[in-house]
Structure formats: C-alpha cells, structure tokens
C-alpha positions as CSV (number, residue, x, y, z in Angstrom):
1,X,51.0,-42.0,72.4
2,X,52.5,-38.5,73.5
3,X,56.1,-40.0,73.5
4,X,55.4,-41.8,70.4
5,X,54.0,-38.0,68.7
6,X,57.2,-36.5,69.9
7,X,59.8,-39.1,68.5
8,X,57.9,-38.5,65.5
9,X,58.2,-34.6,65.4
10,X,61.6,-34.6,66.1
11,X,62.4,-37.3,63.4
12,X,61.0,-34.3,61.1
13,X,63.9,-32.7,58.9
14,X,63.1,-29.5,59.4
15,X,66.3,-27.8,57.2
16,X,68.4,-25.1,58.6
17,X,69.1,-23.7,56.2
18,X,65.2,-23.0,54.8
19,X,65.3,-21.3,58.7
20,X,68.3,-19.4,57.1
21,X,66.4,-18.5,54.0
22,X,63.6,-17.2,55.8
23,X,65.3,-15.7,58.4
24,X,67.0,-13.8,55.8
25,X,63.6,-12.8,54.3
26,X,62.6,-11.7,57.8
27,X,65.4,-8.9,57.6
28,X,64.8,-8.2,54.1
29,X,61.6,-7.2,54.7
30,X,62.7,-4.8,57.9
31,X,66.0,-3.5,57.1
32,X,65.8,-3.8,53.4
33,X,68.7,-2.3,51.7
34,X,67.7,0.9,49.6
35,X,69.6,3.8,47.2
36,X,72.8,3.0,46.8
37,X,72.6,0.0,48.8
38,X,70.6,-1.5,46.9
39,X,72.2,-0.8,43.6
40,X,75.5,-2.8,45.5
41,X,72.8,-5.4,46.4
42,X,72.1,-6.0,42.7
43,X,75.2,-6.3,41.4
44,X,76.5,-8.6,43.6
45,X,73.3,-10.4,43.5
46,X,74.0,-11.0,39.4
47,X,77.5,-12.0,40.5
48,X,76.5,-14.4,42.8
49,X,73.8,-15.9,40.5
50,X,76.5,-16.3,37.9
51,X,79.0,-17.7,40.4
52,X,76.2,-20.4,41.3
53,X,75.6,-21.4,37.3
54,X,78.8,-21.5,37.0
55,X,79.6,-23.8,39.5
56,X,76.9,-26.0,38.8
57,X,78.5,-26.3,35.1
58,X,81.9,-27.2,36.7
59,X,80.4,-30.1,39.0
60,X,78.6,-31.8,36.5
61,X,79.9,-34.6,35.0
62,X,79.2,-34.7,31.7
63,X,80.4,-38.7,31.2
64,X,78.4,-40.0,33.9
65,X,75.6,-38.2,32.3
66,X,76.3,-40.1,29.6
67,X,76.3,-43.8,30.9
68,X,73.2,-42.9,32.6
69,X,71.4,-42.6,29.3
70,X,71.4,-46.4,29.0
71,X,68.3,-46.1,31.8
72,X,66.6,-43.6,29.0
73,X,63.0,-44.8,30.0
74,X,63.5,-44.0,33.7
75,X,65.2,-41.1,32.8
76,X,62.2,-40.0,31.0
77,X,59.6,-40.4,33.2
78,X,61.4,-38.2,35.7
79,X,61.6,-35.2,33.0
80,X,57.5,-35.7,32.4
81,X,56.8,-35.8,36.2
82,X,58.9,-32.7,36.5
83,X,58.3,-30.5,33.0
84,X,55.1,-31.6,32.1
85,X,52.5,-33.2,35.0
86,X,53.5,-30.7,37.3
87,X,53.1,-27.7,34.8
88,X,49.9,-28.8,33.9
89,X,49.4,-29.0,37.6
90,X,50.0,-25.4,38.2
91,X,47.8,-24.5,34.9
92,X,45.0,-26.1,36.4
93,X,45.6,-24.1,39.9
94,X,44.3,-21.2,37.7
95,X,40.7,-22.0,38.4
96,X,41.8,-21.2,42.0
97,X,42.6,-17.2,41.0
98,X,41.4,-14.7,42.9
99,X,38.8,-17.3,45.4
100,X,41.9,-18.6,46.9
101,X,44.8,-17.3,45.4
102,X,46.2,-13.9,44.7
103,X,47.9,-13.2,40.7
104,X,51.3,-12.9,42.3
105,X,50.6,-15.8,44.1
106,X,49.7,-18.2,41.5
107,X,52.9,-16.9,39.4
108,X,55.1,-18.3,42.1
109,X,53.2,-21.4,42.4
110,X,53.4,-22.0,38.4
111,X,56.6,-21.1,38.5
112,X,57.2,-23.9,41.5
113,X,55.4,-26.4,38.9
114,X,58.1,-25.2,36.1
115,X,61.8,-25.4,38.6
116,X,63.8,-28.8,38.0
117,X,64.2,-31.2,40.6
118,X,66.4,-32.1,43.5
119,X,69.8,-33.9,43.1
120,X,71.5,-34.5,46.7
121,X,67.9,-34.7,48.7
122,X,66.7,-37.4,45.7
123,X,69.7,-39.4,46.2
124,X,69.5,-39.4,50.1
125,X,66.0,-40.2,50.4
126,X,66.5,-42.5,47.6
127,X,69.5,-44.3,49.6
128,X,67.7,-44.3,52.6
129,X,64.2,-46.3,50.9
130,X,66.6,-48.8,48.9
131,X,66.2,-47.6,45.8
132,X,68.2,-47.7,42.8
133,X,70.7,-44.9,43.4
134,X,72.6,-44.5,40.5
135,X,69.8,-43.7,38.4
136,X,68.6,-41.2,41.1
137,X,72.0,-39.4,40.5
138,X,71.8,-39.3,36.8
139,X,68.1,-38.4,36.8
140,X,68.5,-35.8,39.1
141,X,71.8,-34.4,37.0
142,X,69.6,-34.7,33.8
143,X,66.8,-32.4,35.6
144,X,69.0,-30.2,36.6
145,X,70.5,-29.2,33.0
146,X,67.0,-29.6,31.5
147,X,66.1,-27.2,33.8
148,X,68.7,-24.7,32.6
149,X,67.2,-24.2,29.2
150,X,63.1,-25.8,29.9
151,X,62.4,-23.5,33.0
152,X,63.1,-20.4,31.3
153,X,61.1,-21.2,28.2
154,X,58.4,-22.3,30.0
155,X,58.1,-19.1,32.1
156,X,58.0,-17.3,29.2
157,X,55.6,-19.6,27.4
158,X,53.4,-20.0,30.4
159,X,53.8,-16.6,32.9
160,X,54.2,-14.2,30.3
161,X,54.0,-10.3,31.1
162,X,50.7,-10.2,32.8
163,X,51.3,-12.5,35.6
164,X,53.4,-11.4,38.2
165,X,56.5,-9.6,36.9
166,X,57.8,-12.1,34.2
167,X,59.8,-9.7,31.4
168,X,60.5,-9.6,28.0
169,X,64.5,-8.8,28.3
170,X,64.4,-12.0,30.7
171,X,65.4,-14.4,28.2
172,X,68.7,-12.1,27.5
173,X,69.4,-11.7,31.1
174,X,68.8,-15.6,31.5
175,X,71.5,-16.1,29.1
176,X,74.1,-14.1,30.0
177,X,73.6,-14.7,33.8
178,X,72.7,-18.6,33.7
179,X,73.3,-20.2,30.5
180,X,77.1,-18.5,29.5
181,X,78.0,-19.4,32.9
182,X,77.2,-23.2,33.3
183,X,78.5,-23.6,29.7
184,X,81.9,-21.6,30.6
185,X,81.9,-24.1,34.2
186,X,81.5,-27.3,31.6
187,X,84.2,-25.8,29.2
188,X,86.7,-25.6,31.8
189,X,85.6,-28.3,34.0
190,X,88.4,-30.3,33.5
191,X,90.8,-27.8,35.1
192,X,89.0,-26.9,37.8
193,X,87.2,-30.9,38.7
194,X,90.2,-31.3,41.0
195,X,90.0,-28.2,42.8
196,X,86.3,-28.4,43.2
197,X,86.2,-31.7,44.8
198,X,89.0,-30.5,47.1
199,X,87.7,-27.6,48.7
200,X,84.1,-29.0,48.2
201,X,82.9,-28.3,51.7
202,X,84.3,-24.5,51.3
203,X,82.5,-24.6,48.2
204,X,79.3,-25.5,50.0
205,X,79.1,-22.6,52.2
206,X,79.6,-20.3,49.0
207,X,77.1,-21.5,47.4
208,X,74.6,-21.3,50.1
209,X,76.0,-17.7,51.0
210,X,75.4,-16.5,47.2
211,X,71.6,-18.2,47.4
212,X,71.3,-16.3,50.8
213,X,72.4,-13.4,49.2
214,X,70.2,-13.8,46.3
215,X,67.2,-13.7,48.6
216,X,68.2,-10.7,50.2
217,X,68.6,-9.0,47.4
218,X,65.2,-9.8,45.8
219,X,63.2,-9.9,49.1
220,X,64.5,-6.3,49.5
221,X,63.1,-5.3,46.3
222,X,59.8,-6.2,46.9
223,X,59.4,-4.2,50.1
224,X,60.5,-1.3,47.9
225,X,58.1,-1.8,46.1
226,X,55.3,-2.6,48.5
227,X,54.4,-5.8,47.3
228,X,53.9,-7.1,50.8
229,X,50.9,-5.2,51.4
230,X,49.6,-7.7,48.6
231,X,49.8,-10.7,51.1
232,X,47.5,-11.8,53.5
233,X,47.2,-14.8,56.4
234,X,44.0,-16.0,54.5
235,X,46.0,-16.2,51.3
236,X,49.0,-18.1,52.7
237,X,47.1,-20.8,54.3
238,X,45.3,-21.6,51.1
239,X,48.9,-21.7,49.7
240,X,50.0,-24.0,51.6
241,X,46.8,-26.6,51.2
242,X,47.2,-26.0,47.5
243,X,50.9,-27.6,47.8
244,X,50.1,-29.8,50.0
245,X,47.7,-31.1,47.4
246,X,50.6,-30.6,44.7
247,X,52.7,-33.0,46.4
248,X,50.2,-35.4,47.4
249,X,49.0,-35.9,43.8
250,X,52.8,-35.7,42.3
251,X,54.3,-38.7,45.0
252,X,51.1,-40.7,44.0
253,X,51.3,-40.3,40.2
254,X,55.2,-41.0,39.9
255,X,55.0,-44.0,41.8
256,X,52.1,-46.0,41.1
257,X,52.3,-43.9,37.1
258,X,56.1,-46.1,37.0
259,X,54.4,-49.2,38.8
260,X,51.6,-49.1,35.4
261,X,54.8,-48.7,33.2
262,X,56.2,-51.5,34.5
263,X,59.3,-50.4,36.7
264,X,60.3,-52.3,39.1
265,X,60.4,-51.1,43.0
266,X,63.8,-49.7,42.9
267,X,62.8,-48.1,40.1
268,X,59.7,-46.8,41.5
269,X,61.7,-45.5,44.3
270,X,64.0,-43.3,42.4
271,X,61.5,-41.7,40.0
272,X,58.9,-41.0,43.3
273,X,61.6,-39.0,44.5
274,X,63.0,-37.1,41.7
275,X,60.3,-36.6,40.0
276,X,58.3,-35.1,42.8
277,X,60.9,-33.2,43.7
278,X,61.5,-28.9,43.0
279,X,65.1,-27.5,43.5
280,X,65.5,-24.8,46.2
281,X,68.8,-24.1,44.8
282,X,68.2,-23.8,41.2
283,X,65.0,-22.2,41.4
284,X,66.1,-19.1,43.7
285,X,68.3,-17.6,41.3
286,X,66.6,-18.2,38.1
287,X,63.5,-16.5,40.3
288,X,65.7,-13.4,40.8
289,X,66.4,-13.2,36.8
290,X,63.1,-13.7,35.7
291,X,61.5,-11.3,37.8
292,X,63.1,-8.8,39.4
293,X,61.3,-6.6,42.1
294,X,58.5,-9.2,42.2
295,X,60.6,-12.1,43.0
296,X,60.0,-12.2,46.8
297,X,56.4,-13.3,45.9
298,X,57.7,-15.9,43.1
299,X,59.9,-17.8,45.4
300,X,57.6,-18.2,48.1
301,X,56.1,-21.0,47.0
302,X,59.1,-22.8,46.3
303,X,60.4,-21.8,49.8
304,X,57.1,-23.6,51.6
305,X,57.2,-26.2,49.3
306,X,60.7,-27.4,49.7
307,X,60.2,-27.5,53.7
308,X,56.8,-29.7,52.7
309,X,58.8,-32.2,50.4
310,X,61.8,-32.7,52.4
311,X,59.8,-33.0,55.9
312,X,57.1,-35.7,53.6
313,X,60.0,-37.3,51.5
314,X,61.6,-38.5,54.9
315,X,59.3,-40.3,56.6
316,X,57.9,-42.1,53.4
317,X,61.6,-43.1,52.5
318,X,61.7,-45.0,55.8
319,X,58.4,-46.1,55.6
320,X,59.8,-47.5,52.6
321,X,63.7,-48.6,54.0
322,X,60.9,-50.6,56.8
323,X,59.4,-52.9,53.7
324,X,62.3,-53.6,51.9
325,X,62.4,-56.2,49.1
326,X,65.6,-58.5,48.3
327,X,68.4,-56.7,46.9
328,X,68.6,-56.5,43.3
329,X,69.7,-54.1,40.5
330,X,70.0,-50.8,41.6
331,X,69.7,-51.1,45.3
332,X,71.9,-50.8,48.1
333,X,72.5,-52.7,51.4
334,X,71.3,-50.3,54.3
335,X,75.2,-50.1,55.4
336,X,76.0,-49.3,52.3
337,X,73.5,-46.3,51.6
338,X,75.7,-43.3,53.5
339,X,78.8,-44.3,51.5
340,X,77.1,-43.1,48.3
341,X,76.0,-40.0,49.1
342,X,76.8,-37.9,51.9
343,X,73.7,-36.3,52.6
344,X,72.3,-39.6,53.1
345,X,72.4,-39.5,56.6
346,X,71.4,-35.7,56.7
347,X,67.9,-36.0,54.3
348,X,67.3,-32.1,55.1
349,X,71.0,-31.1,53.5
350,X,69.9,-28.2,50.5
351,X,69.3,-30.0,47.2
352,X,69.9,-28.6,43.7
C-alpha cells in the first residue's frame, strides 16, 4: 500500500516552474526592490507584460480559429464554464467574507473565477484522456482572446474600487499594455509566424522570464506596502479548501453539464478540461495591470489554484486514458497523442 502511495505521489505534476513562481515571490518578499529600483522594476515590468500580449497576438492563428467555429456549441460551453459558472462561483464565495476569507483575499479568488483558461495543459491532458483534440486547441485559443477583452470588463464590472486595489485608469492601462499589443502581434503575424515557430523554444524561456519578472515586480510592491501583514496561516488554509471546492464543482458541472447537452465523450473530455481550467500565464500579467501594489494578494489564488488543477487534471485524464471508448471523431490513438501537442507528455508544462 506504501509503495503503491508513493508511485502515486511521484506520478503528481508538481510544475517547476509554479516552484519558480513562488520561489520568486519568496525573494520578493525579502529582498524586494525599492527607490529607484523599483521604479526600473516597473518599467520593465510594463515592457515585459507588453512583450507577453504581444507575443500571444503573433502565435495565434487567426484561420484555425476560424475552422474551429464549425464546433460553435462546444465552443460555447467552454466560454460559459469559464466567463460565467465560475464568476458566479466567485460571487457566491462572498458569503464567505470576513468568517473565512479576508477582502484582499476574495478579490484574488474572484478575480481567479474571471482569468481565461488554459491552452497547452487543456490539450495535453486532453491528449492524454482521448479526447477530441482539435477542439481542445481551438477552444482553448477562443478563451484565451475572449479573455483579452471579458476579463478586464468583468473586473471592473465585478471588483470595482472597493475590493482589493481594482482602479479606475485600469481600463486605459489595460489597453495600451494588453489590447494594442496582441492586436499589433495579429497585425504583423504574418511576418513574424516563421520566426516565432523557429526560435519557439527561445521564445519559451522569454516568456516565462517576463511572467517571472512580472511577479517580482508586483510581489515587491506589496511588501512596500505592507500588505503581507494582511495574511495569516488561518486564512490560507480556508483558501485553499475554498478552491478545492471551486474545482471540484467546475470538473463535475462541465462534464456531466456536456453529458445533459448531449456531447459525446470526446466531447465531454475537451470541455472538462478547458472549461475548468484558469491560465497562469494570462492571468499574471493582466493581475499586475489591474492592480498594482495589491497584486501579490490578487494572484495568489491563481498561483494555488493552477498547482491544484494541473496536479487533479492529471490523474483524472488517466483515469480517463484507462476507460477508453472506440476511437471516433475527435480522438486520438494513445501513440498518436504526443505528436499533437508537445506538452503531452509533460502535463505540468505552463499553460496560457
């Protein structure tokens, strides 16, 4: 039973790169940078977030967006797991403000409920289960640009000034630092497409260095300004039972939610996982524009949460790869499933 507990464990994906993220947290909070440092911080924190948007503009294909639209109702029930059931999710977690959790708290948790989804960790554990994969990809791609325009308006419409650090000028900042940028990446995108897939693994590291960089910069803001004194052990653990909860409900509703709609289980597959699903990658930088000093607290959450849903995600996907059904449309042999995405074989690779 022992041996059997530690195969399990070890199975576990735990990411190294969230052990990066929080590593770089760690220092943050003991060696934050401050004066002048931390007016360079800034400003190469806004260049990095613009260097991310743009980027993500740049890889996204706007055809095979396109041709996945032919799968609307799929498509659909991802965007109403991920902008809708889990907002209304993280409105009802208000009840649990100040018993359980603290106002900064519950902004980062609400503003979990509000990030898009995955794209690369959908797809994997997608592949991996049997699923149908290409509508994983294109519901995952459609998240993602949703995201882009419904996150921010949905922060403003749902945190507001009085919850945590949410500002006014926000929507500004949001478009000049997101919005220009992924719209200037699709503008160009076919001039760059070639360079991009070249040097994609190079790519990779920059984009994870500018997230990591991201992080520094806002986790060193909030120990200016002293919002760790706000947090307590208490307070943490009933953060993590609350998303614990979150998830639970969310991989239920989005799979037996698309049996009642009458999907079919490759179907099912790719809607449980993108549509239960929050984006690391996106939400981090749209975190540090929408709140500033207070966005240590606000990506939290989303830091816990993505450890939860990747470490969950992988063994249901090969609890699901174990009960297979024949192949039909959509679905992939198992020898197939690592030549469609790469990160199949690595479920804990970061996910936008």
């Amino acid at each position: 039973m022992h041996l059997r507990r530690r195969r399990l464990l070890a199975r576990l994906p735990v990411d190294p790169y969230v052990v990066a993220l929080l590593g770089t947290a760690g220092l943050a909070a003991v060696l934050p940078a401050r004066g002048p440092a931390a007016t360079v911080a800034d400003g190469a924190s806004t260049a990095a977030v613009a260097l991310l948007f743009f980027l993500y503009g740049a890889r996204l294909s706007t055809r095979e967006a396109l041709d996945g639209l032919r799968h609307w109702r799929l498509h659909l029930t991802v965007l109403v797991c991920t902008f809708l059931l889990f907002p209304l999710l993280g409105l009802a977690a208000r009840a649990l403000v100040p018993a359980l959790l603290t106002p900064p708290l519950y902004s980062g948790l609400l503003f979990l409920c509000l990030v898009p989804s995955t794209i690369q960790s959908s797809i994997a554990f997608t592949s991996i289960a049997r699923g149908n994969v290409p509508a994983a990809i294109c519901a995952g791609s459609f998240s993602s640009l949703a995201g882009i325009l419904l996150t921010p308006v949905l922060a403003a419409a749902l945190l507001g000034s009085g919850t945590g650090g949410f500002r006014a000028d926000s929507l500004l900042r949001i478009v000049l630092q997101l919005l220009l940028p992924f719209l200037l990446g699709q503008l160009l995108r076919r001039w760059t497409a070639g360079f991009l897939v070249r040097n994609k693994q190079v790519l990779g590291h920059v984009d994870r260095g500018s997230i990591l960089l991201v992080v520094y910069a806002a986790f060193s803001a909030g120990t200016a300004a002293g919002i760790w004194h706000r947090v307590s052990l208490p307070h943490l653990g009933a953060l993590l039972a609350v998303e614990v909860a979150l998830l639970a409900v969310m991989l239920l509703v989005s799979w037996y939610g698309a049996g009642r709609l009458g999907f079919g289980r490759a179907d099912r597959i790719a809607i449980q996982f993108a549509g239960s699903k929050k984006s690391l990658a996106a939400g981090l930088p749209m975190a540090s524009v929408l709140f500033g000093a207070q966005a240590g607290l606000a990506v939290l959450p989303l830091m816990l949460f993505h450890q939860m849903q990747l470490m969950v995600c992988a063994v249901l996907a090969r609890h699901r790869a174990a009960r297979p059904e024949p192949t039909g449309r959509g679905e992939l042999p198992a020898d197939r499933v690592a030549e469609v995405s790469p990160t199949a074989r690595h479920p804990s690779a970061q996910a936008r």
